[in-house]
N, C-alpha and C positions, 0 to 999 in steps of 0.2 A: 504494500500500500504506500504511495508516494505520500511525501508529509505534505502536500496539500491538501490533499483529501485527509488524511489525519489530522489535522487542525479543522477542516469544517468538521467532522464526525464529533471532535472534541467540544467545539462549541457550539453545536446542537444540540449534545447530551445537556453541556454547564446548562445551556437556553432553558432547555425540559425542566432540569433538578431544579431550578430558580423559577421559571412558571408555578410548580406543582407545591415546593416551597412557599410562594406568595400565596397563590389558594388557599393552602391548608391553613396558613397561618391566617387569611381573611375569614376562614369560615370559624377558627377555635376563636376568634377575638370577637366575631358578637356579642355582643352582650346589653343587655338592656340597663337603663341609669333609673338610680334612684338616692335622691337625698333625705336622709333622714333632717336635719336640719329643717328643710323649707319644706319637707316632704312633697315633690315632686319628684317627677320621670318622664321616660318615655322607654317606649315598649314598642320597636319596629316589630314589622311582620314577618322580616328574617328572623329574629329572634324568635318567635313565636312557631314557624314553620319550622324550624332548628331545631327544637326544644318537642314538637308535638305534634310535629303534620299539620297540614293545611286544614283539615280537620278539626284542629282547635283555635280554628280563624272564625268569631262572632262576633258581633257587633256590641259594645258596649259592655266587656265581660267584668265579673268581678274578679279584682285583685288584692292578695294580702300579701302584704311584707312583715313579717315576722322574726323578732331578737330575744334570744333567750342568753343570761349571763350567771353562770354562777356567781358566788362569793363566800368567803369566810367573813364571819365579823366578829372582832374583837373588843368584849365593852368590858371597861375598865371604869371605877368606881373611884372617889375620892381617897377612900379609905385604902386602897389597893386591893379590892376585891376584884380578881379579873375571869370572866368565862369568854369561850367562840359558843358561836352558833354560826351554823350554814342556810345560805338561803339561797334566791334567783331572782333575778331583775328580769322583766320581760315586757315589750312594747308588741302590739298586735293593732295593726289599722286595717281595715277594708273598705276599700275601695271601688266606686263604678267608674271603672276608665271609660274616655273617651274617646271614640272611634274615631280615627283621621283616615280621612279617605285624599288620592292624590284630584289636585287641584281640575273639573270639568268629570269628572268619571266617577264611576261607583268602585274604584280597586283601591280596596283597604291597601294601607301604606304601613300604619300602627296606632297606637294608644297612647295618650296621654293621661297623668294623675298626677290629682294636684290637692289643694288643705278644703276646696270645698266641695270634692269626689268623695269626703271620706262619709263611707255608710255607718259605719261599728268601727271598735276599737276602745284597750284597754294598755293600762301601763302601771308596772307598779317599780318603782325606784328604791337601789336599798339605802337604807339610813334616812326615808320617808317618815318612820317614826321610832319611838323607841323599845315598841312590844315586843323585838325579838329577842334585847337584852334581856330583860322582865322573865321571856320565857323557863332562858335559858338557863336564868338564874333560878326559877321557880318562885318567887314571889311576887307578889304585887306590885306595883309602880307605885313608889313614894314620891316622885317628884326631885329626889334627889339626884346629884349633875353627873355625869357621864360622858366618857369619851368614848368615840366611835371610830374604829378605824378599817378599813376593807381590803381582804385580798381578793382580787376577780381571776377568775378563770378565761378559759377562751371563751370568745363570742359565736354563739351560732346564729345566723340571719340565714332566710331565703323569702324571694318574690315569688310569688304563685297564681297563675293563669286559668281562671275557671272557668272552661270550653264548655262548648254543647254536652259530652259526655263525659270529662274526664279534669281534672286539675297538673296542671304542666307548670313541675316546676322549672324557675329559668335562671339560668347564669347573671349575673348583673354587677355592674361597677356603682360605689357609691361616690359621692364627691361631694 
């Protein structure tokens, strides 16, 4: 094989490996946004087709985003009475996203959500009050001062897409 032709065969292959590269790498990077902060997103229809077939493409679907955290809590007392207890911080919102269809057509494009989409939703924060110390200690709450202080564990979150027949959950960047 003369080395011209082995230089084009060479960079047809590089061409292929870097096409097939770029793709893969566009299709693992979808991912739908969601801020918890402002709580807002959006939810493309690749993302949703990605995640669950065209099939869980409906108009105005409901979405939850969901946080669940451990933690240790350590209450410490004046006196230096000190106990832990364990508990979980968790935020839950649902949502009816909004259908975005492309600009003259009926071809859904994706979904929007935003703070006045949300249907339902619950949130409990730790060190919201001080009954877990109280528990943990087994007495009654005197009203006496306390320190609080928290180890968290890892954060579990996911966004989830509630189709005609099925709940799809989806990859998502928050920001």
């Amino acid at each position: 094989m003369g080395t011209a032709r082995r230089l084009k065969v060479w960079l047809l292959a590089a061409a292929s490996v870097t096409v097939l590269a770029l793709a893969t790498a566009a299709g693992a990077g979808a991912k739908a946004s969601f801020s918890v902060q402002t709580r807002t997103g959006f939810i493309s229809r690749g993302d949703v087709v990605s995640a669950g077939g065209k099939g869980a493409l409906v108009a105005d679907p409901l979405v939850a985003y969901q946080s669940t955290q451990s933690f240790t809590e350590t209450c410490t007392w004046v006196n230096g009475t000190s106990v832990q207890a364990t508990g979980s911080q968790f935020l839950f919102l649902l949502f009816q996203a909004e259908t975005r269809y492309a600009s003259g057509s009926h071809k859904l494009i994706g979904y929007t959500i935003s703070p006045s989409d949300i249907v339902d939703g619950q949130t409990n924060e730790a060190g919201e009050d001080r009954a877990l110390c109280w528990q943990a200690r087994g007495l009654p709450d005197d009203g006496s001062q306390i320190t609080q202080t928290f180890a968290f564990g890892p954060k579990v979150t996911s966004l989830t897409l509630f189709g005609a027949n099925s709940a799809v959950e989806l990859p998502f960047s928050s920001h």
